[in-house]
KOLDOPA-296043 format. One line per field, with one value per residue (C-alpha): x, y, z. Coordinates in nm, 2 decimals. Each point is the difference from the previous one (the first is absolute). Example, Ala and Ser with C-alpha at 12.3 -4.5 7.8 and 13.67 -1.06 7.14 Angstrom:
REM KOLDOPA-296043
X <- 1.23  0.14
Y <- -0.45  0.34
Z <- 0.78  -0.07
***
This chain:
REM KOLDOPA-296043
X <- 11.07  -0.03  0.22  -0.25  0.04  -0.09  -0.18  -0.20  -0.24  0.17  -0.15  -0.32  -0.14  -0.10  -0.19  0.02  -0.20  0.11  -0.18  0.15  -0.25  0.17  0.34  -0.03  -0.03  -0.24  0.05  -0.17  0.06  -0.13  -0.11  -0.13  -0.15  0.15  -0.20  0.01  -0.03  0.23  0.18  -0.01  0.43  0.04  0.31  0.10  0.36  -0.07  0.29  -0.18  -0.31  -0.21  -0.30  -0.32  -0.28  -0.17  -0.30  -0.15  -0.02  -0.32  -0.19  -0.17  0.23  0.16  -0.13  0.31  -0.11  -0.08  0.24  0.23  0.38  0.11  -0.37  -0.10  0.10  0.20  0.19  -0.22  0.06  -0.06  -0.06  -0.14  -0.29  -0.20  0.14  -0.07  0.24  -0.07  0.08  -0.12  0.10  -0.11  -0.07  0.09  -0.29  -0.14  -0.20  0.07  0.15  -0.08  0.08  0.09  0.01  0.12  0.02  0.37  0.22  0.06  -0.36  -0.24  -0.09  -0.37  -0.15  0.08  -0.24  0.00  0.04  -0.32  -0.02  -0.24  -0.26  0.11  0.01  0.32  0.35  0.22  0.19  0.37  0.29  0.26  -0.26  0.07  -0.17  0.01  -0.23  0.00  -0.04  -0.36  -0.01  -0.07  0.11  0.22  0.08  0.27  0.07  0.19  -0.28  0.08  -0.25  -0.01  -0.37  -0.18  0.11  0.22  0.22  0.31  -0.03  0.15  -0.16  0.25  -0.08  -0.34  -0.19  -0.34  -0.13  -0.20  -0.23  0.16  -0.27  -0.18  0.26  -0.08  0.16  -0.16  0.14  0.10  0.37  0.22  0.37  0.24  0.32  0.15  0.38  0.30  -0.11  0.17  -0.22  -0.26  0.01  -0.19  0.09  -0.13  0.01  -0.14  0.20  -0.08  0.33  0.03  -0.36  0.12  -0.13  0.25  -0.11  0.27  -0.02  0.22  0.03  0.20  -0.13  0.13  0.31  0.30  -0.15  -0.14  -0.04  -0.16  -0.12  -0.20  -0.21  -0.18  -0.30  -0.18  -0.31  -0.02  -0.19  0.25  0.14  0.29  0.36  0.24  0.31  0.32  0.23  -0.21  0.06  0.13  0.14  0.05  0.27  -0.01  0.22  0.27  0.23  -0.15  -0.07  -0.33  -0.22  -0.35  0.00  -0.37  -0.37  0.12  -0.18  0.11  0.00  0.19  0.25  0.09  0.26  -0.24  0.14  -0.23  0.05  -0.09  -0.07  -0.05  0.05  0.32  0.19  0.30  0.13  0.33  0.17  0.21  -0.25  -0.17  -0.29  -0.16  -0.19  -0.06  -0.22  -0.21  -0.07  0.10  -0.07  0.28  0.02  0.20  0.06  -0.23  0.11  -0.21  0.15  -0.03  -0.26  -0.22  0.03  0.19  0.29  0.02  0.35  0.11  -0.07  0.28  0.07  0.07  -0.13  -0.10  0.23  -0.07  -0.30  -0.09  -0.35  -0.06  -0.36  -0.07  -0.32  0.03  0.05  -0.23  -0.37  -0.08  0.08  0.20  -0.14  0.32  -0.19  -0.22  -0.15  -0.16  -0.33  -0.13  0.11  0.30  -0.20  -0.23  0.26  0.23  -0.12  0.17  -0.34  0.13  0.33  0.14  0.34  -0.08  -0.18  -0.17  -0.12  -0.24  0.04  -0.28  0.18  0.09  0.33  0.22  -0.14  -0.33  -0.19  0.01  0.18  0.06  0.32  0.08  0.34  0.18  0.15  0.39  0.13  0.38  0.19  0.19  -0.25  0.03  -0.33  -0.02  -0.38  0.03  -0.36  -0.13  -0.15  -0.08  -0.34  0.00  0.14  0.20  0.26  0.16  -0.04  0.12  -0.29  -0.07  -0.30  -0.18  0.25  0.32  0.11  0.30  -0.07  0.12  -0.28  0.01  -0.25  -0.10  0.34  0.22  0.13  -0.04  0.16  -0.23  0.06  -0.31  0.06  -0.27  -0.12  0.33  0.09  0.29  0.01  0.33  -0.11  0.16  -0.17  -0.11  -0.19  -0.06  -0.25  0.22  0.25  0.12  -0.04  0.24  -0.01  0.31  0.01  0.38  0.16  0.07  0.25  0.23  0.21  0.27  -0.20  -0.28  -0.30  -0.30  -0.25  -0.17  0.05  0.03  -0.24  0.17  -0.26  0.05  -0.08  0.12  -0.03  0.12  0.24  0.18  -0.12  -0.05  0.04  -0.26  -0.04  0.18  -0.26  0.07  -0.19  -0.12  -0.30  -0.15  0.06  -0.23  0.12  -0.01  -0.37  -0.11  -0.13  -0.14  0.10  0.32  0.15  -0.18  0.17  -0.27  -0.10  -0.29  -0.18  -0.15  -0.16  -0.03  0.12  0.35  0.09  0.25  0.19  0.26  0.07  0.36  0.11  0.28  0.10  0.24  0.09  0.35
Y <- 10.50  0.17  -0.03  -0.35  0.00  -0.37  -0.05  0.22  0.02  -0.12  -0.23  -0.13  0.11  -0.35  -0.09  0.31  0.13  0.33  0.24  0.26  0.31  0.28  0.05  -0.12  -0.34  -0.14  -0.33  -0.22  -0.29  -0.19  0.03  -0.32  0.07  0.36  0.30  0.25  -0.26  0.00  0.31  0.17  0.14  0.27  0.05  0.25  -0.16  -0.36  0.08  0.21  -0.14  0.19  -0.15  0.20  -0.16  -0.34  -0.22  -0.06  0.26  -0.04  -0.26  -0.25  0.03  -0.29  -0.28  -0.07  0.02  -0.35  -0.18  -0.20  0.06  0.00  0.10  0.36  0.23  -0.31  0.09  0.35  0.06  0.38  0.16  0.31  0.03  0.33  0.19  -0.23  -0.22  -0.35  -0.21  -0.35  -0.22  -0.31  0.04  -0.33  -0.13  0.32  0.16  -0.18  0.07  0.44  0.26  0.36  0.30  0.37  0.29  0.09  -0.27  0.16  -0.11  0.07  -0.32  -0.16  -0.24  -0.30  -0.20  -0.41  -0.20  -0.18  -0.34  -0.06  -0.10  0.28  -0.25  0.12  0.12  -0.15  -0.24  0.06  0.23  0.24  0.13  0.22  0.20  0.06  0.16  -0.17  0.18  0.04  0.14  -0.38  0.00  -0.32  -0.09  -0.29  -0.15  -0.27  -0.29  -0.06  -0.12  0.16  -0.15  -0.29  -0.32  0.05  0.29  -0.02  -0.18  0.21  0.02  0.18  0.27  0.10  0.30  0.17  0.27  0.29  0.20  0.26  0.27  -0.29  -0.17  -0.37  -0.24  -0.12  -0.35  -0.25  0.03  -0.16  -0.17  0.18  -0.13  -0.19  0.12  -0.25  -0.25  0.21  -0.01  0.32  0.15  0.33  0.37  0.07  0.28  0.06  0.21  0.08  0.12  0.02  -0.17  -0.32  -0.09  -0.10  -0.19  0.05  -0.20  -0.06  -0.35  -0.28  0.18  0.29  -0.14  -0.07  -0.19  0.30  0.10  0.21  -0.19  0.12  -0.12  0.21  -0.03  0.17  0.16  0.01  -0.28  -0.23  -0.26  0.03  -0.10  -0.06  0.20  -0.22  0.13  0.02  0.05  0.39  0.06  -0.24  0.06  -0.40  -0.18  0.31  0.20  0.33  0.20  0.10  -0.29  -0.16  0.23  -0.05  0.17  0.28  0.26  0.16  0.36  0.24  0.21  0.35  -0.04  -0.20  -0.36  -0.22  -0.10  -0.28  0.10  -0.33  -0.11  -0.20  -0.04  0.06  -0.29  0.00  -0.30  -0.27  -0.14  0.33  -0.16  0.26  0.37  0.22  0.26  -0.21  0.03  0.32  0.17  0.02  0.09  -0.17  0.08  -0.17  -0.03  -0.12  -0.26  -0.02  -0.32  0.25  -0.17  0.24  -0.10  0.12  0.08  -0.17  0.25  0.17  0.16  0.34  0.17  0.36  0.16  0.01  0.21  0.12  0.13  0.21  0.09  0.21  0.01  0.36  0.13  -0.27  -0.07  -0.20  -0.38  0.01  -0.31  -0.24  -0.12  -0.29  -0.22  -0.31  -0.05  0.31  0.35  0.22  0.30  -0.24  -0.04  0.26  0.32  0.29  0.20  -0.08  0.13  0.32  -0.18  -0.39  -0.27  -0.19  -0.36  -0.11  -0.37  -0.21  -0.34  -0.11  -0.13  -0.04  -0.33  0.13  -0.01  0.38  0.13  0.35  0.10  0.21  0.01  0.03  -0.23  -0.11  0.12  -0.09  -0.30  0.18  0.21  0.17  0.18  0.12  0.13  0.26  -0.11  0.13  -0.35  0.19  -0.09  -0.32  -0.29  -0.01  0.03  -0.04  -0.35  -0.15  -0.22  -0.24  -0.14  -0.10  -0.28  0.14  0.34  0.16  0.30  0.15  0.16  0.27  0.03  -0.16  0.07  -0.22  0.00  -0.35  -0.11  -0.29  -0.18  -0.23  -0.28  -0.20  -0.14  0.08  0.33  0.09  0.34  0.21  0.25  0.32  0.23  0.33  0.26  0.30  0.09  0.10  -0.22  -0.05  -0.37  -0.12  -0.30  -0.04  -0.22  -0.11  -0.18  -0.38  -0.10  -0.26  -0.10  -0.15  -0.17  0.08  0.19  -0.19  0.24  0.30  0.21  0.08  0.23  0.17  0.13  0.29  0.30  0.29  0.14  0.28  0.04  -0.26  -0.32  -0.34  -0.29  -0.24  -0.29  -0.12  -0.25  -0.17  0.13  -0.31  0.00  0.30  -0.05  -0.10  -0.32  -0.12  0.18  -0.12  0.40  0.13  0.38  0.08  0.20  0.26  0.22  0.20  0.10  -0.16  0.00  -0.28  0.17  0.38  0.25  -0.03  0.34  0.01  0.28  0.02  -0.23  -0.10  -0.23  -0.04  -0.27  -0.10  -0.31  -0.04
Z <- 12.98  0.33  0.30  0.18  0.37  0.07  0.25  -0.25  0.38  0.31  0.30  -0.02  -0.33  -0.21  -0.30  -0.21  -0.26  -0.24  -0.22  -0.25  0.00  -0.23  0.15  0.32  0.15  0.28  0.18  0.21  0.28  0.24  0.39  0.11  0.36  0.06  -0.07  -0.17  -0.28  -0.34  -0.01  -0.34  -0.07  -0.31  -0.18  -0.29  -0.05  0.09  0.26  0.29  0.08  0.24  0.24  -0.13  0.15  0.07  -0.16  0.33  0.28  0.12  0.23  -0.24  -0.36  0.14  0.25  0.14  0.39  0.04  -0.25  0.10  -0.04  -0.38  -0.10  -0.12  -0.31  -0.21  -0.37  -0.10  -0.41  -0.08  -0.34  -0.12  -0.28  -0.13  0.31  0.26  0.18  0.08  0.26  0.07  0.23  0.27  0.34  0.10  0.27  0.00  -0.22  -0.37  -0.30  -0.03  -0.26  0.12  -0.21  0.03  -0.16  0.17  0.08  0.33  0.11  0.07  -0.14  0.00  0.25  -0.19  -0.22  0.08  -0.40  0.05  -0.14  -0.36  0.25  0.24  0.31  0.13  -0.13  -0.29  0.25  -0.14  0.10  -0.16  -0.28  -0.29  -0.19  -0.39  -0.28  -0.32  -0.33  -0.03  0.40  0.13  0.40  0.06  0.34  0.02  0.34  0.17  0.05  0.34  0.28  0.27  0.19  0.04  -0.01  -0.34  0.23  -0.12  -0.39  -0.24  -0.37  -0.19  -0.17  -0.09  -0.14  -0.04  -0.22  0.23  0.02  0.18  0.03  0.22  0.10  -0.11  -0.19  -0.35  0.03  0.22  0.02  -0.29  0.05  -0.23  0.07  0.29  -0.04  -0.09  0.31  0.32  0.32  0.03  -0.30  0.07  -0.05  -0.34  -0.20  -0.36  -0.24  -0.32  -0.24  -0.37  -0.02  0.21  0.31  0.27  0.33  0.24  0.33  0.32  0.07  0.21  0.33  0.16  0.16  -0.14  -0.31  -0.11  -0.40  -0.26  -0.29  -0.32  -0.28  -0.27  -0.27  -0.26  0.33  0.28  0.08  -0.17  -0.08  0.13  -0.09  0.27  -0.07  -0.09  0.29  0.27  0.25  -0.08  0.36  0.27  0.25  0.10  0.04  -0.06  0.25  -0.07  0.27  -0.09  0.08  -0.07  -0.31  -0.17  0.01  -0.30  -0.19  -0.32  -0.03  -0.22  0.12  0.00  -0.27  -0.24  0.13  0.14  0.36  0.25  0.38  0.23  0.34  0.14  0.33  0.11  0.24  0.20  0.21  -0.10  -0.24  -0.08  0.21  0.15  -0.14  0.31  -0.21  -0.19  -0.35  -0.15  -0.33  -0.27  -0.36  -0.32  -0.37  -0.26  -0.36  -0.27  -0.25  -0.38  0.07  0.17  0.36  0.29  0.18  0.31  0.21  0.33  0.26  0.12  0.35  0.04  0.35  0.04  0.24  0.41  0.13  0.36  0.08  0.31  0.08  0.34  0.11  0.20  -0.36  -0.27  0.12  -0.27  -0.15  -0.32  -0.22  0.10  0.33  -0.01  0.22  0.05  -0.11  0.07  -0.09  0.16  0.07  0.19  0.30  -0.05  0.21  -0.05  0.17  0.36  0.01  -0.17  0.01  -0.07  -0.24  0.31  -0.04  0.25  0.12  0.05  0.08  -0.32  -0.07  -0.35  0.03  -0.07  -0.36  0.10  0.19  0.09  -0.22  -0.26  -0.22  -0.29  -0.24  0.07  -0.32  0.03  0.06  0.30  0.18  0.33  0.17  0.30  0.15  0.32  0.17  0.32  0.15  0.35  -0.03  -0.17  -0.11  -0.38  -0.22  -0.35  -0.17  -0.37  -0.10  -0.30  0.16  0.34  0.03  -0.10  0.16  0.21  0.23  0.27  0.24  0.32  0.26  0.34  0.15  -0.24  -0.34  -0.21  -0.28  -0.20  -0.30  -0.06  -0.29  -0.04  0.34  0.16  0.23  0.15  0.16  0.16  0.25  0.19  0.29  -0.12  0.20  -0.21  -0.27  -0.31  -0.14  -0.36  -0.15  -0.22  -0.23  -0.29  -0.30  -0.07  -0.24  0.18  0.15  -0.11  0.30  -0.21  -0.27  -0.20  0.09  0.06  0.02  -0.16  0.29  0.37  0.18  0.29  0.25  0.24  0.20  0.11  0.34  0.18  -0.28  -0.01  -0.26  0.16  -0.26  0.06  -0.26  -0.31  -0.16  -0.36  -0.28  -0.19  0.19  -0.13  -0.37  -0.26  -0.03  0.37  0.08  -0.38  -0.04  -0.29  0.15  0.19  0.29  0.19  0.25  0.20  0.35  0.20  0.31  0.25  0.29  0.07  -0.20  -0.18  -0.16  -0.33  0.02  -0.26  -0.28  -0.15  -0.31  -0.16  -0.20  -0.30  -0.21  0.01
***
């Protein structure tokens, strides 16, 4: 067994899907309303994993412009067939259930092809697809039956299935209800498997909070029927004090020593209670052992973080975007210029706010419970600064320009801000994740964000604002924190990046 970091993917990387190709591993997660959309990670060792590339990097593979928060790229499943990887996946109120393939994993991959209905008058309406080929080459695509228009939005089916055409990319049935779980709410994730000529059905189910589970049935195809396994569910971290929390939405791969392995997404909540995840849903990775009655058993997940990291990026020296920015429904490369100045990414304020849909920001993902970042900006001719977001409604920052420095911590439909005078152009913009404080008894946050500048060399402490309120359980996220820099009005210019962050 090899040396498994957990998280397996820090920060914001949920819902993951893994392939074995040869010796090397390629594995895939969800993006929601950020862009570039699911980012494909490859791994020879299943201990380094390595960003090679993303599904959708081009205007139109994903119509996430206009969804609302918590829409987009939801639960992608990836496999490989004949040479060709697979991906499929739903763009939640955008553009349907779709099916990408490519030749490399690293992309490019195709347009996208929509699942049409039997009657081709719209998408399979369903999330978190998979895709499996039975014996004799038949396409199966099993899906979570939930509704997402019309006046059903919201009912949830269980989980159906429908043989495909996939040269044409239409169903040849009207969907069929395989199996609805062991009675937990949502059950949706599915995955086909097919292992010493049994089909297994593994699904997440009991949501994706802290009732979260993996169960399993199996049957003689595919298609079933299906029996429900007798220990389901396999992994659950309700109801437990393991660190690792929400534990559920798995996929079965085996590993590079010849076990088999389970990589799924889970939390990792601090406070008093353990209340409160400030990154989100990360990916982690477990043991799986199969029994002598044929059904796996799966291990609790254990915690184990990679050491600290620190990322410095100056843009006198780099002119380009490495693939770890994103931003929000639309693509990094579409507001970062680095044409303008020889020395700077520039982003161009147009009056947009963090509050906006869209705003003009780009970032990275906070990948460590303790995380300190500091952004030197030149805001000489504009208005901007260096924000954590989670959403429109639920973002720190702390913002030069106009003759004044502001802290802001918007929750919701509150703002408080802190402000300081500041005359100059460059300044360096701090904001710190620290572990809480406990002032005498127990902790009862995630977090604190400490928020501040310096200026003419000497740093001026501006806010200390409680981290609960950017966490996924207080903003009810599907994604997780994203440190970037943005601009309001005029031209805010990024001139060196630094990260550094560690989990102790």
């Amino acid at each position: 067994m090899p040396a498994l970091h957990n998280p397996l993917l820090n920060g914001f990387h949920p819902d993951p899907s893994v392939v074995r190709v040869g010796e090397e591993w390629f594995l895939a997660t969800s993006t929601f309303e950020y862009l570039p959309g699911i980012p494909i990670h490859r791994s020879t060792d299943f201990e380094r994993w390595e960003l090679i590339g993303h599904v959708a990097t081009r205007p139109g593979q994903l119509a996430v412009e206009g969804v609302p928060t918590a829409g987009g790229a939801w639960a992608p499943t990836i496999r490989h067939r004949d040479g060709v990887f697979h991906l499929v996946v739903t763009d939640a109120m955008g553009r349907g259930m779709l099916h990408f393939t490519a030749a490399d994993a690293a992309g490019p991959w195709s347009d996208g092809d929509l699942i049409l209905t039997q009657d081709r008058s719209g998408s399979l309406d369903g999330i978190d697809p998979d895709i499996a080929w039975g014996e004799d080459g038949t396409v199966y695509i099993t899906f979570s039956g939930l509704v997402l228009g019309g006046e059903d939005a919201g009912r949830h089916l269980g989980i159906q299935q429908v043989r495909v055409d996939l040269e044409n990319h239409v169903a040849l049935e009207e969907p069929r209800s395989v199996w609805s779980g062991t009675g937990g709410q949502f059950p949706e994730a599915p995955h086909l498997y097919v292992v010493d000529g049994r089909w297994y059905l593994m699904i997440a189910e009991g949501g994706t909070e802290r009732g979260h589970g993996v169960s399993i049935a199996r049957g003689d195809s595919p298609e079933g029927p299906f029996e429900t396994a007798p220990q389901n569910p396999l992994v659950s971290a309700r109801s437990t004090i393991r660190p690792v929390q929400n534990t559920g939405h798995g996929d079965l791969v085996i590993g590079p020593d010849g076990d088999w392995l389970c990589v799924l997404l889970g939390v990792r909540p601090r406070s008093m209670t353990r209340a409160f995840s400030a990154l989100g849903r990360e990916t982690f990775v477990t043991a799986v052992r199969w029994q002598d009655d044929g059904w796996p058993a799966i291990a609790p997940v254990p915690l184990s973080p990679r050491p600290g990291t620190r990322i410095t990026i100056d843009f006198g020296e780099t002119r380009e975007l490495d693939g770890e920015w994103i931003a929000v429904r639309a693509l990094p490369a579409s507001l970062a210029d680095l044409a303008t100045r020889p020395d700077a990414l520039v982003l161009h304020g147009d009056g947009r706010t963090l509050n906006d849909p869209r705003p003009v920001f780009v970032g990275r993902r906070q990948e460590h419970l303790n995380s300190a970042v500091t952004a030197r900006i030149d805001a000489g001719d504009g208005t901007g600064g260096l924000a954590v977001r989670y959403d429109e409604r639920f973002h720190v920052e702390v913002e030069a320009g106009g003759g004044v420095i502001t802290a802001r911590a918007v929750i919701a439909d509150l703002v408080q801000e802190w402000t300081t005078p500041f005359s100059g152009g460059v300044v360096d913009l701090h904001i710190d994740s620290r572990p809480p404080t406990a002032d005498g008894g127990f902790p009862r946050t995630s977090d604190e964000f400490h928020l501040a500048a310096t200026v003419g060399g000497e740093r001026i402490e501006l806010a200390r604002i409680d981290g609960r309120f950017l966490s996924s359980e207080t903003a009810e996220s599907f994604t997780g924190r994203v440190i970037g820099v943005y601009a309001v009005s005029g031209d805010v210019a990024l001139l060196s990046w630094n990260a550094e962050g560690d989990d102790e």
